[in-house]
N, C-alpha and C positions, 0 to 999 in steps of 0.2 A: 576355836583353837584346834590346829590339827591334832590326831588323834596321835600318840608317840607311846608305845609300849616297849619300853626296853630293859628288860627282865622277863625270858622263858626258859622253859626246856624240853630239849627232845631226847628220843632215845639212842642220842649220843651221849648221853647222861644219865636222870633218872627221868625222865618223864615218856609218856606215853603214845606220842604222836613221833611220829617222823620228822626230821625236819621239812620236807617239800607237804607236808599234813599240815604239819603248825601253820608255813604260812598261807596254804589256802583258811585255814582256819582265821588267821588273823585278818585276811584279804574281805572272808563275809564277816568277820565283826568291826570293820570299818575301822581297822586299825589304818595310819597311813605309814608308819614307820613303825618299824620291829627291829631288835635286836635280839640273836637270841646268843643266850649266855649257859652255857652249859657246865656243867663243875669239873672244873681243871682241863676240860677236853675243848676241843676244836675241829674235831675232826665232821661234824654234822656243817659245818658253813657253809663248804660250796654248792652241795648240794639244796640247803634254804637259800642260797643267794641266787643260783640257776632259776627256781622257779619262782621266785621274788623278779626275779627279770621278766619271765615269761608270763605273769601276773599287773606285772606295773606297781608293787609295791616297792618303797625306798628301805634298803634294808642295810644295819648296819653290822658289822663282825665284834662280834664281843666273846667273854666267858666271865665264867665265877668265879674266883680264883679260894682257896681257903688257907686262912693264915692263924697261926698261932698267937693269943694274944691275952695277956695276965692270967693265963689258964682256962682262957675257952678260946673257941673255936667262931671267929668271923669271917664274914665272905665279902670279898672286896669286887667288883664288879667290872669288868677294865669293857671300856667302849671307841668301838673304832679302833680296832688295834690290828694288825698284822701280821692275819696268821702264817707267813711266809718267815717271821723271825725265826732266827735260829734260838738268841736267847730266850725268847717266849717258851719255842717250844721244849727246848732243855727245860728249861723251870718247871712246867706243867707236867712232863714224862715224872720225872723227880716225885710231884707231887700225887699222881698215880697209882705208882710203885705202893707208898702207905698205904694207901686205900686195900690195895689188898691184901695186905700182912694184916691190916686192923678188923676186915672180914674172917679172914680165920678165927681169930681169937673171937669174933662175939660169936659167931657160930660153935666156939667150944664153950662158953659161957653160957648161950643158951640151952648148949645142951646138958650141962649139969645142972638147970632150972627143970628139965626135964621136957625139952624142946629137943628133938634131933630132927637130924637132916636140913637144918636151915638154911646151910652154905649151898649145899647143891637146888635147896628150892628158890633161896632167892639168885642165884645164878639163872634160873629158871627166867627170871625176868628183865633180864640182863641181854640188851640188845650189844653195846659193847664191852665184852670180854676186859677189856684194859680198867674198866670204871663201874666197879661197886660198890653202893655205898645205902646208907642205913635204909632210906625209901623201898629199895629192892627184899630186905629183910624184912618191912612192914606189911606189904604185897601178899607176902608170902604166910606171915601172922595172922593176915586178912583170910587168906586162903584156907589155913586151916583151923580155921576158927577159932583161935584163941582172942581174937577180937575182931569189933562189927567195922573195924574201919582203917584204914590208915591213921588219922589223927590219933586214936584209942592207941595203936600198937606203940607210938613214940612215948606216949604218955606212959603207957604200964612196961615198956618194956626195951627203950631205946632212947631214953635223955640219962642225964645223970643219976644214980645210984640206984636205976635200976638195972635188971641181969644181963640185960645184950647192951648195954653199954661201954663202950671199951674207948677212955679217953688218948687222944693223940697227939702229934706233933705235929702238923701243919709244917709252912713254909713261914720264918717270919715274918712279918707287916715290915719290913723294911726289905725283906728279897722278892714274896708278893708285889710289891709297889715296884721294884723293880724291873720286874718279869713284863709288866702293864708299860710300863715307860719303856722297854728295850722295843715293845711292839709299837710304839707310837701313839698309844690308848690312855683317853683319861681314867682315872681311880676313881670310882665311886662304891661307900659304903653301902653294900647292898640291907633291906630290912635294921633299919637300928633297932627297931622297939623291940625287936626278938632277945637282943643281948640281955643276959642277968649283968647289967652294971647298975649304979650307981650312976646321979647327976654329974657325982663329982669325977667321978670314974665314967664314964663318957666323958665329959669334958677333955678330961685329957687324953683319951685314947684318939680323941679327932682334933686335939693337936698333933698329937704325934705322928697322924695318918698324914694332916698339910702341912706340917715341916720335912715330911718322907715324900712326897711331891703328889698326895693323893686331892683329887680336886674335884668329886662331889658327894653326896648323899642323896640317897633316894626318901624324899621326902612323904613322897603317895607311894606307897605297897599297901598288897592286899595283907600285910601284918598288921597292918596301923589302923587303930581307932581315928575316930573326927579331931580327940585331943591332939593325936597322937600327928597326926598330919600337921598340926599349929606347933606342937614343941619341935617336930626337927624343923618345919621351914623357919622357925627365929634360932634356931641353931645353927642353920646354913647361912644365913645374915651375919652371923654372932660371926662365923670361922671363917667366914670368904667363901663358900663353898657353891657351888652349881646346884641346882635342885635337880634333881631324875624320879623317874616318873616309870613304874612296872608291876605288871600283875603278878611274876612269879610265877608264871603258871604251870604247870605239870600235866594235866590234862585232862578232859571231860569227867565230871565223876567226883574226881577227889581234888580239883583244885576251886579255893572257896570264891575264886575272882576269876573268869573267860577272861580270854584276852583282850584287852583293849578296855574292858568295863570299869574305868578307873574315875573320879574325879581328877578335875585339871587340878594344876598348878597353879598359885594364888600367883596374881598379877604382880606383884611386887618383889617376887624369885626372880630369880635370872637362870635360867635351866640349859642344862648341860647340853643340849640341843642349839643354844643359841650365836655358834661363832660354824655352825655345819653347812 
């Protein structure tokens, strides 16, 4: 089966490679299709799609988009989309904007934990000025050792109720999905197992997502346990949905899956890949 990794990030976002990095990266891990998908931004594609040409890898134009939803925070994944849309990129400018209003406040949060200087250290790691977001805060936690890692920093200090936590308002999953469908791009659930829901509560959130016109789940992430790969592909069966297929990656070091290192897709998926 060809290799298809469509979930990364560059430092058009939070992750740590360039985009012309990522995909020589993905080129020696025998990826043959990449998408990369960066959080709310687009601005890293041409520049991965230029050397994705000069490469010979097949590359496709995506982003992560983040959407408000029963009170957390999901990311909907739009593949193949256009980044030339005007309403795309209205949506995503929009979605931007919070991101830095919600960085002040955790950096004043943190700093009454008895953390200063946050804002300006994880700006510090901040390739594009328009997009930062909690990963650059962790970097930064890394840095001054208040913990051994990134993973440690979300956990003690950037998920819910702990001090750099500062919950937001997203775009909703009905303007999300919109923003995806004005660019010509399918909807895909990025990472489900990550969400605190419920069966029941999943269930219906990806109704909601395929009566809003959203039309896959990523069924192999590097979130997912072996179970956890069997509950969403009979999930994506259950809703009509495309299976997708991404490492997530962020880069050397701190992401738990390289690019392309993924199990396939069970033979009996029909994956979002398949009408391209």
């Amino acid at each position: 089966m060809p290799n298809y990794d469509l979930h990364c990030h560059s430092t058009a976002s939070d992750g740590l490679l360039a985009p012309a990095e990522l995909v020589q990266r993905a080129v020696g891990n025998g990826v043959d299709t990449l998408a990369l998908t960066d959080h709310d931004e687009i601005s890293g594609l041409a520049e991965a799609r230029a050397r994705a040409v000069e490469l010979g890898l097949r590359f496709i134009d995506g982003v992560e988009v983040s959407v408000s939803w029963g009170g957390i925070t999901i990311h909907i994944v739009g593949l193949n989309i256009d980044p030339g849309n005007a309403q795309l990129q209205q949506g995503l400018h929009a979605i931007r904007q919070g991101r830095t209003e919600r960085a002040k406040k955790m950096a004043q949060d943190l700093a009454r934990a008895g953390i200063p200087g946050s804002l300006e250290g994880a700006y510090a790691y901040v390739d594009n000025p328009n997009l930062i977001g909690r990963t650059h805060f962790a970097r930064f936690l890394v840095e001054k050792r208040y913990v051994s890692d990134v993973k440690s920093a979300f956990q003690h200090y950037l998920v819910s109720g702990k001090p750099g936590y500062v919950p937001h308002q997203w775009a909703t999953l009905k303007d999300g999905l919109a923003y995806i469908k004005a660019g010509g791009g399918v909807a895909v659930v990025a990472h489900p197992g990550r969400y605190k829901l419920t069966r029941t509560e999943m269930r219906k959130f990806l109704g909601e997502f395929k009566d809003g016109g959203g039309g896959g789940i990523e069924v192999i992430s590097s979130s997912h346990s072996a179970e956890q790969f069997l509950e969403y592909a009979i999930l994506a069966n259950e809703f009509g949905l495309l299976a997708s297929r991404g490492s997530d990656f962020h880069g050397p070091g701190e992401s738990r899956v390289d690019l392309g290192r993924l199990p396939d897709l069970a033979a009996a998926l029909k994956p979002v890949w398949h009408d391209w």
